[in-house]
C-alpha positions as CSV (number, residue, x, y, z in Angstrom):
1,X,-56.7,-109.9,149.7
2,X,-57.4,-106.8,147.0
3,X,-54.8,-105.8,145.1
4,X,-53.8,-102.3,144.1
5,X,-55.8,-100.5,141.4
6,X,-55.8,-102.1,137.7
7,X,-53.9,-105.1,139.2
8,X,-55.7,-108.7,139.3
9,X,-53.8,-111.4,141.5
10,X,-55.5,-114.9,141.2
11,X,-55.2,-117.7,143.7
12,X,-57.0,-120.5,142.4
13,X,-58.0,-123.6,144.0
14,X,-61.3,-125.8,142.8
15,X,-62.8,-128.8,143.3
16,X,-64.0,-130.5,139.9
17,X,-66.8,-132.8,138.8
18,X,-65.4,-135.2,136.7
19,X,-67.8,-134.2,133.8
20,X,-71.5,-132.8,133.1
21,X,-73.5,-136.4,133.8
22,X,-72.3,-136.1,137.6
23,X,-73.2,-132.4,138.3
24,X,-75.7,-133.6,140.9
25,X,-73.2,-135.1,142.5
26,X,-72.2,-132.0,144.2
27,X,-76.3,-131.2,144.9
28,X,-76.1,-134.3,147.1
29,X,-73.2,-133.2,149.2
30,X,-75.1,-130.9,151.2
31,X,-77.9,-133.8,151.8
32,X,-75.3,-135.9,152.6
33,X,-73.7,-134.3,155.5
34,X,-74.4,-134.8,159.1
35,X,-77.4,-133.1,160.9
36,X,-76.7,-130.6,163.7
37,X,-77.8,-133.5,166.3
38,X,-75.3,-135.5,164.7
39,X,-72.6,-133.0,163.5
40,X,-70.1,-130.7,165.2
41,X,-70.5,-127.0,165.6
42,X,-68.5,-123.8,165.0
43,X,-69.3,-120.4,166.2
44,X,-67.3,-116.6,166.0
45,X,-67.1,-115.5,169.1
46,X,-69.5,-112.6,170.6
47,X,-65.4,-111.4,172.6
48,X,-63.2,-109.6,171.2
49,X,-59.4,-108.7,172.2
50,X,-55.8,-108.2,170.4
51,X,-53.6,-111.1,169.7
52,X,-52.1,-111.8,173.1
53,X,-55.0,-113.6,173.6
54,X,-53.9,-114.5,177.4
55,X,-55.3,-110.9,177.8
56,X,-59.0,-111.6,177.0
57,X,-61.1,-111.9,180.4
58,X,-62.4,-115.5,179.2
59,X,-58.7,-116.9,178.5
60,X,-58.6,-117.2,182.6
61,X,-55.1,-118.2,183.4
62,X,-53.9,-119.7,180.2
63,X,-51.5,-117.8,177.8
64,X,-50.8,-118.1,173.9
65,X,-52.7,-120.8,171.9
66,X,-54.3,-122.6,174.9
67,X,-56.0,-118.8,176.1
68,X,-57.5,-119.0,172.6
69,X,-58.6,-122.4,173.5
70,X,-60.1,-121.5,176.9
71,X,-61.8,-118.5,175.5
72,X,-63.8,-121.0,173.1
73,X,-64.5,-123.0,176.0
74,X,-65.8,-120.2,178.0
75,X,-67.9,-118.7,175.6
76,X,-69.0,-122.5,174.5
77,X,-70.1,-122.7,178.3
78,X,-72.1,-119.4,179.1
79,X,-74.0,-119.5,175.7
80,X,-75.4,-123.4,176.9
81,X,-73.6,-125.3,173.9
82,X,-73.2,-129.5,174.3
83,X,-69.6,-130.5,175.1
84,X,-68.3,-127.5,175.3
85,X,-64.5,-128.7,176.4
86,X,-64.3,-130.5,172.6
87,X,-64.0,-126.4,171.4
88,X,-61.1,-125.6,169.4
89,X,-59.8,-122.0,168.6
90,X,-59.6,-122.1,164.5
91,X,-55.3,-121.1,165.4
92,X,-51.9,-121.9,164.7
93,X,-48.8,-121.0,166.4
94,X,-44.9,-122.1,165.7
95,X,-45.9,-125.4,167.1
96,X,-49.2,-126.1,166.1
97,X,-51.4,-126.1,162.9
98,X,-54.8,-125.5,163.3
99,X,-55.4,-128.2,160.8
100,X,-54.1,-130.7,164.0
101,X,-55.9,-128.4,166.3
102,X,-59.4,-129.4,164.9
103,X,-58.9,-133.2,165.3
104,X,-57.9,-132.5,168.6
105,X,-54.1,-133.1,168.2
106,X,-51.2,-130.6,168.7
107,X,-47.9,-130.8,165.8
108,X,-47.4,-129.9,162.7
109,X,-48.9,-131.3,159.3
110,X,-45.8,-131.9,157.6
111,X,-45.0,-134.3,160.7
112,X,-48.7,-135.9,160.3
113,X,-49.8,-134.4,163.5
114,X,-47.9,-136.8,165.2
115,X,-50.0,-139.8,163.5
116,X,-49.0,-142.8,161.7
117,X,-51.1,-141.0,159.0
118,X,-51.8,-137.5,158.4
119,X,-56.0,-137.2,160.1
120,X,-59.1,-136.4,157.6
121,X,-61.9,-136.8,159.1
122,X,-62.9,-133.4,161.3
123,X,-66.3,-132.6,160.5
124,X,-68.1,-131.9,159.3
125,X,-69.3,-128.4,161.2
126,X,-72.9,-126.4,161.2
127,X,-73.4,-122.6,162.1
128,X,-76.7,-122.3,164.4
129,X,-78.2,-118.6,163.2
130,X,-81.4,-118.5,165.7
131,X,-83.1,-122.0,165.3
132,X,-81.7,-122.1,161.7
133,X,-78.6,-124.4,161.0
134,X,-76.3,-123.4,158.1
135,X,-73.4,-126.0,157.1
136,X,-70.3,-124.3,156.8
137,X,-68.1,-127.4,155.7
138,X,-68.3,-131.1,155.4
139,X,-64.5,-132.2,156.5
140,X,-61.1,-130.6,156.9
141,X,-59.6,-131.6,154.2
142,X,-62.1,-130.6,151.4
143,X,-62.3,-126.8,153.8
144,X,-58.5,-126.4,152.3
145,X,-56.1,-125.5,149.7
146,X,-57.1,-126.7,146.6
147,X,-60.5,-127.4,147.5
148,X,-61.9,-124.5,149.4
149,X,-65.6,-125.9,149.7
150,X,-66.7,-123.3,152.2
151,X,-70.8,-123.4,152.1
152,X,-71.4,-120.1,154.1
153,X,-69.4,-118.0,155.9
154,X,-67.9,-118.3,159.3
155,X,-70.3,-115.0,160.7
156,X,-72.5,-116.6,163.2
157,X,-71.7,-116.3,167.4
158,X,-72.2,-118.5,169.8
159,X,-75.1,-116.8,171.0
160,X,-77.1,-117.2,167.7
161,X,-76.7,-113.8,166.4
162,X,-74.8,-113.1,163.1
163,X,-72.0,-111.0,162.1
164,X,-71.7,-110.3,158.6
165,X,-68.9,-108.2,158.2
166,X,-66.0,-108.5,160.9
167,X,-62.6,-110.8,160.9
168,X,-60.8,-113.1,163.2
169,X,-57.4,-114.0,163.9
170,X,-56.3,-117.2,162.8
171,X,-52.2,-117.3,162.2
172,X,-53.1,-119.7,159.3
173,X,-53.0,-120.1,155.6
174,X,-55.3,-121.4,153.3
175,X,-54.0,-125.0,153.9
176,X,-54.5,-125.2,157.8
177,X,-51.1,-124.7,158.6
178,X,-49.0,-121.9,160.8
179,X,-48.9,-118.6,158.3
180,X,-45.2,-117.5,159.5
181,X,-45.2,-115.0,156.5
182,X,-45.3,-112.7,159.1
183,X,-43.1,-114.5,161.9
184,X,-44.6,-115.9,164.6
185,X,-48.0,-114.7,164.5
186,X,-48.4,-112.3,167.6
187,X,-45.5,-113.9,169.6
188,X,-47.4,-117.1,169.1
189,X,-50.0,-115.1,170.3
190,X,-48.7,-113.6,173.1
191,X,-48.2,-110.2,172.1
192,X,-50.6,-107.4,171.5
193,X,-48.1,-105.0,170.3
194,X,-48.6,-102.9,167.1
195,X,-45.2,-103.8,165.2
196,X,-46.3,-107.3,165.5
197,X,-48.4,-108.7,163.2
198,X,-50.8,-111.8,162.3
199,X,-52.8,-113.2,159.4
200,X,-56.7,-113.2,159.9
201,X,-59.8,-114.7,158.3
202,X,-63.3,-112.3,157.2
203,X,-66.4,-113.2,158.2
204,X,-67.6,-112.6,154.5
205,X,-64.9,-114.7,152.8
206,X,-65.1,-118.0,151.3
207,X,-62.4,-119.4,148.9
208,X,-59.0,-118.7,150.5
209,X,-60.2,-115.6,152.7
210,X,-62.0,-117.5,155.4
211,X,-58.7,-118.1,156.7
212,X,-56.5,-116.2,155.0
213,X,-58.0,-113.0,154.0
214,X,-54.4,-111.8,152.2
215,X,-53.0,-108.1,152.2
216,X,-50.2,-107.5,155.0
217,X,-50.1,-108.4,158.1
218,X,-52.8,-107.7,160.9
219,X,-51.4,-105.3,163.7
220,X,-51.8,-107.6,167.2
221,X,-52.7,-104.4,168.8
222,X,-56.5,-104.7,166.9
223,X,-59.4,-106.2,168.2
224,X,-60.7,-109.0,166.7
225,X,-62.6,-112.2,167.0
226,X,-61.5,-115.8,167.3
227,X,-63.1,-118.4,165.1
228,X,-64.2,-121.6,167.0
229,X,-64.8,-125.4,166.2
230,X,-65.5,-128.8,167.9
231,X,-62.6,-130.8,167.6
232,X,-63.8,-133.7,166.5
233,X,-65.2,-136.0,163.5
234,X,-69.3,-137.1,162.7
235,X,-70.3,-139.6,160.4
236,X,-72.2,-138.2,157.3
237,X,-75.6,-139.1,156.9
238,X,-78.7,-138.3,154.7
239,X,-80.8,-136.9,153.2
240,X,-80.5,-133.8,155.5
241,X,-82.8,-131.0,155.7
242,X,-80.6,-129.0,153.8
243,X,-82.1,-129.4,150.3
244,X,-82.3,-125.7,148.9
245,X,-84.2,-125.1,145.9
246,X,-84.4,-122.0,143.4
247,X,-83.0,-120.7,140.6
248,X,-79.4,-121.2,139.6
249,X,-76.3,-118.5,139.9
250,X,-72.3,-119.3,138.9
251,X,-69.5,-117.3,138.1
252,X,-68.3,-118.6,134.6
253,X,-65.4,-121.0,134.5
254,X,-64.6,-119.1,131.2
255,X,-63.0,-115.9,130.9
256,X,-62.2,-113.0,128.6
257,X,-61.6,-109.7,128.1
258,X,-64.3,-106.8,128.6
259,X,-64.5,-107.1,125.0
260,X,-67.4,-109.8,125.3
261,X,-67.8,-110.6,121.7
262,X,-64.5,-112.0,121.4
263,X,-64.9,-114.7,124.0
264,X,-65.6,-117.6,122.5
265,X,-69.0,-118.6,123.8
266,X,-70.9,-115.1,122.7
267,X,-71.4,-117.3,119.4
268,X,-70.8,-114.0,117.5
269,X,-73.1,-111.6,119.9
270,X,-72.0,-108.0,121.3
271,X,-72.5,-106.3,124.6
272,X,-75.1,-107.4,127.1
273,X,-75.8,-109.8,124.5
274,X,-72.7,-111.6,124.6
275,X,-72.8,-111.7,128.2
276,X,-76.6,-113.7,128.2
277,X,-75.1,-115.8,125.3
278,X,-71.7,-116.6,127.2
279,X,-74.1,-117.8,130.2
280,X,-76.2,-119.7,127.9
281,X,-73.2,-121.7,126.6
282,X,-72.0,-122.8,129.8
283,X,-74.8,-123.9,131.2
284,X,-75.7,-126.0,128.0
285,X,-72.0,-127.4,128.8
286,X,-72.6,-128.2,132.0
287,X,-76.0,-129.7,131.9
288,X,-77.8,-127.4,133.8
289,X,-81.6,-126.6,133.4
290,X,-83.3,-124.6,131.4
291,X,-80.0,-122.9,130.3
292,X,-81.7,-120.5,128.1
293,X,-82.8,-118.9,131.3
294,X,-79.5,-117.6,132.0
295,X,-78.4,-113.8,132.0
296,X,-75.0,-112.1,132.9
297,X,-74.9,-110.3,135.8
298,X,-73.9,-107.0,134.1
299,X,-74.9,-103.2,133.9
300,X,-74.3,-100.8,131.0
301,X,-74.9,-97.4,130.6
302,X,-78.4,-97.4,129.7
303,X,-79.5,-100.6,132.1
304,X,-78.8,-102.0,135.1
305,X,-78.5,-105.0,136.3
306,X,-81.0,-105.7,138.7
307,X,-83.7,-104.1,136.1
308,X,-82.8,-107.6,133.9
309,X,-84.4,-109.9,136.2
310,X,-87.8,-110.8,135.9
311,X,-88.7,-113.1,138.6
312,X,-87.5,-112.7,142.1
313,X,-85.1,-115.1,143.2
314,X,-84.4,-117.2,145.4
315,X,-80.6,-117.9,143.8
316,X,-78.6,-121.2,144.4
317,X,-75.0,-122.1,143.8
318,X,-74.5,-125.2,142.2
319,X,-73.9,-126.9,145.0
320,X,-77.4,-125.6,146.4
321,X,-76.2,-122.7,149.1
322,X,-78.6,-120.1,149.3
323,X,-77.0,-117.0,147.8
324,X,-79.6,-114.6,148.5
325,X,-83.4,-114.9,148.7
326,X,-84.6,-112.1,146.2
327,X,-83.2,-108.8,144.8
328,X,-83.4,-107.1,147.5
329,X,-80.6,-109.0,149.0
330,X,-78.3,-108.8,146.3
331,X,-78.7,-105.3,146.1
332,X,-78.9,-103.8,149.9
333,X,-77.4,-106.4,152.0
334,X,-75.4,-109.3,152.3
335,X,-75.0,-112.4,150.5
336,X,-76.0,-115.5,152.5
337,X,-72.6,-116.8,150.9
338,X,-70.7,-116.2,147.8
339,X,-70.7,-116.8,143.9
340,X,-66.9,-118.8,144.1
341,X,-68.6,-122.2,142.4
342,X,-69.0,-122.3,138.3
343,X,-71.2,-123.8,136.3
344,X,-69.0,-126.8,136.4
345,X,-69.3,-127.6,140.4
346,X,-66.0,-126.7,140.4
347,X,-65.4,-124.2,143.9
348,X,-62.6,-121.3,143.5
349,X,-60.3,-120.1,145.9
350,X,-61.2,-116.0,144.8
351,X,-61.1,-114.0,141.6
352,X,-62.8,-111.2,139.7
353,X,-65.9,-110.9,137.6
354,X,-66.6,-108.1,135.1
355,X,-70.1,-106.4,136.5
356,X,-69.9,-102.6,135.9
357,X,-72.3,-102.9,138.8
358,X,-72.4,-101.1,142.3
359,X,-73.8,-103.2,145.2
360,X,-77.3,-101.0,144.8
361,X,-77.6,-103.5,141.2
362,X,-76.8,-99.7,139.3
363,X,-74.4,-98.7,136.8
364,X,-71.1,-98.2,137.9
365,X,-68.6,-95.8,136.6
366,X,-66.6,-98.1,134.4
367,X,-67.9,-101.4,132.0
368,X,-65.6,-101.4,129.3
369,X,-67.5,-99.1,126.9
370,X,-71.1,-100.7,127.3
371,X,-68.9,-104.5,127.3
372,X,-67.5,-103.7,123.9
373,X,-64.0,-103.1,124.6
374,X,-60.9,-104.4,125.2
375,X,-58.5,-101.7,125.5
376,X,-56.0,-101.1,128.0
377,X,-56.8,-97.7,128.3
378,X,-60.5,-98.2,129.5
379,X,-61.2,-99.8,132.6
380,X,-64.4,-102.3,134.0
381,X,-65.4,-102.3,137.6
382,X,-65.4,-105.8,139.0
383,X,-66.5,-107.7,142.0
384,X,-64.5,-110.8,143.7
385,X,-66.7,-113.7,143.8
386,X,-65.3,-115.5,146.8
387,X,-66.6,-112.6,149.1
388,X,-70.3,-112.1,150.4
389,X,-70.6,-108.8,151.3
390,X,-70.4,-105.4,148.8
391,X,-67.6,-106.5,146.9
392,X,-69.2,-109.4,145.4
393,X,-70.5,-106.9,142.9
394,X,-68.7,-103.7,143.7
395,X,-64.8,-104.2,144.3
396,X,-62.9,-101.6,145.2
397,X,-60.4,-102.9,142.5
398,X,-60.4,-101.1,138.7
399,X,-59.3,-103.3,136.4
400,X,-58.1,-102.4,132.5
401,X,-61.2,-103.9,129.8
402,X,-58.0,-106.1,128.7
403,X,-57.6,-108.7,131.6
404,X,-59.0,-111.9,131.3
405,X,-61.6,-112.1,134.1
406,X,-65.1,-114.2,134.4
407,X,-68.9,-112.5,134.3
408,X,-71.7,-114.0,136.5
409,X,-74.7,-115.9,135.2
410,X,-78.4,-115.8,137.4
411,X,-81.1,-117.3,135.7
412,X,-84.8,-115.2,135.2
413,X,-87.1,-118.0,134.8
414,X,-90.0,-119.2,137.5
415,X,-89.1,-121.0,140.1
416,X,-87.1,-124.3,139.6
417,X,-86.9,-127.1,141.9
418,X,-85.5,-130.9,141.9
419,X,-86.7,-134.3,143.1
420,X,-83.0,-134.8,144.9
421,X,-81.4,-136.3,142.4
422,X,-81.5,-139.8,143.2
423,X,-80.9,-140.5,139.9
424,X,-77.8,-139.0,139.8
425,X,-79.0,-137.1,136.8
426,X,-80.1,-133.1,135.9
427,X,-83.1,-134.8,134.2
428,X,-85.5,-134.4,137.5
429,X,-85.5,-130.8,137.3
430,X,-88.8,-129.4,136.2
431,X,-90.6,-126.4,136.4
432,X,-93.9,-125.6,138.7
């Protein structure tokens, strides 16, 4: 997925509100999906093995795509999961797409699955961390290529227990369908030799990388995880119990150089400045509360970023995931999911953001001459907001203080909160 040094490759995919006046639209989604008693579940799995997955000790007698299968099934069964036959392994081979493989069909999408219709309605699917359940999407379709409305990532096993930073195979692109960029992705998974190769998902990716986490190929001789879904549909309902509340946090669906007073929004302001007022701007566009509140997410060399917060999270996304609880989060661990939705509601299949900021919330070697340049001969360290883990902030990436790329906006206010929106309207938020 990262590109070499001073080189910014964007795949883009978003799903838009229509304009400001239905922003809460998006809030609701999350209340609007199924409860875990009601909806399906997807887990990693706690086993590991290469890609001929007829090797792993829980695959039993099956081979290829089906061992995958069985070794959902198995784990399914010893951790004490309901229905644990209706397990899917989140895999496509030269005969399958996983995007079939979830509504519990075998074929290809371009051939409808082998339906009169192409199927929509898998999911939507919960993670169980502990007693805790985290949605992780709502339906297939809106899980894909252009849409990629991931709500947390796929790092939870079956036991309970999270993984934050691992990967899984899946052989499939970011639009459920078999990746053969590589050829058959480990002998249609039959082969755990090193000169064959298969795409994989990370368990800190949202955007495209929860399924496709990019770069080359994925020797079959490494171990890795499998990811694993019901295969089935539940009917939405609401509200749910997963009504977050805190403050706000996007990345901007505007973007400039590392020059900051020349974007547009800085309304004439320099520097750090620029960055608050560029924040500011788009939230006032958008609708969102108490958009004065807003400050980029930005270091220089005199402050750092975490030292421009006041209050102490907890930070939302637009669409009401939990990104982190309070500083410390953002700046010694792991984000509960990423920054990949804008102030619009709009969700973003992965790009960069100008921070100048390592993951401990410090300085970091490069930020575009305190955020006033825009030369090609300076560079700005950046972090890819569709990740969760250290390179939300901290990329290894180094791009030139010339590339267009977006900043991200937190707001510093006390604590915010909302009625649910029944009104379809921003109006209900107040503050305590």
């Amino acid at each position: 997925m990262t590109p070499s040094a001073k080189a910014v490759t964007t795949k883009e995919g978003e799903l838009s509100m229509n304009n400001k006046h239905q922003y809460a639209a998006v809030f609701v989604l999350l209340s609007l999906a199924a409860t875990p008693s009601q909806g399906l579940r997807a887990f990693l799995s706690s086993a590991m093995g290469s890609g001929d997955l007829g090797s792993w000790p829980q695959a039993g007698s099956a081979i290829g795509i089906d061992a995958g299968d069985a070794i959902c099934v198995s784990l399914a069964q010893s951790a004490g999961l309901g229905n644990p036959t209706s397990y899917r392994a989140w895999l496509s081979d030269s005969a399958s797409d996983a995007y079939c493989r979830v509504h519990g069909l075998f074929g290809k999408v371009a051939d409808d699955c082998g339906q009169a219709t192409l199927p929509a309605a898998a999911g939507p699917w919960f993670l169980i961390e502990g007693a805790q359940p985290r949605i992780f999407a709502a339906q297939i379709p809106l899980l894909l290529s252009p849409h990629y409305q991931v709500f947390t990532p796929a790092q939870v096993l079956e036991t309970g227990a999270a993984v934050v930073q691992d990967e899984y195979w899946t052989g499939t692109k970011q639009d459920g369908t078999n990746d053969d960029g590589f050829g058959n992705a480990c002998e249609d998974w039959t082969s755990g030799d090193s000169g064959d190769q298969a795409s994989i998902g990370s368990t800190a990716g949202t955007g495209i990388s929860w399924t496709d986490a990019g770069g080359s190929g994925h020797t079959c001789s490494l171990q890795q995880r499998l990811l694993c879904m019901q295969a089935a549909s539940a009917a939405p309902v609401g509200p749910s119990a997963f009504y977050s509340w805190g403050r706000l946090a996007f990345h901007s669906s505007a973007t400039g150089s590392g020059r900051l007073q020349t974007w547009p929004q800085a309304n004439g302001l320099a520097g750090l400045a620029a960055g608050d007022q560029i924040c500011r701007t788009l939230a006032v566009g958008a609708g969102l509360p108490h958009p004065e509140s807003f400050k980029a997410w930005l270091s220089t060399a005199t402050v750092d970023a975490r030292d421009r917060f006041q209050h102490d999270g907890p930070w939302i996304r637009p669409d009401r995931t939990r990104i982190a609880s309070n500083i410390a989060q953002l700046t010694h661990g792991f984000l509960n999911t990423s920054l990949n939705v804008n102030e619009l509601g709009d969700y973003r299949g992965g790009s960069y953001a100008w921070t100048g900021t390592t993951l401990l919330g410090a300085v970091n070697e490069n930020h575009c001459a305190d955020w006033t340049s825009a030369s090609a001969g300076l560079d700005g360290d950046v972090g890819y907001y569709a990740f969760a883990d250290s390179r939300w902030t901290d990329d290894p990436v180094v791009t030139n203080c010339s590339l267009a790329l977006s900043i991200y906006c937190l707001q510093d206010l006390p604590l915010i909160f909302g009625d649910g929106f029944e009104a379809g309207s921003t109006i209900t938020w107040t503050l305590p």
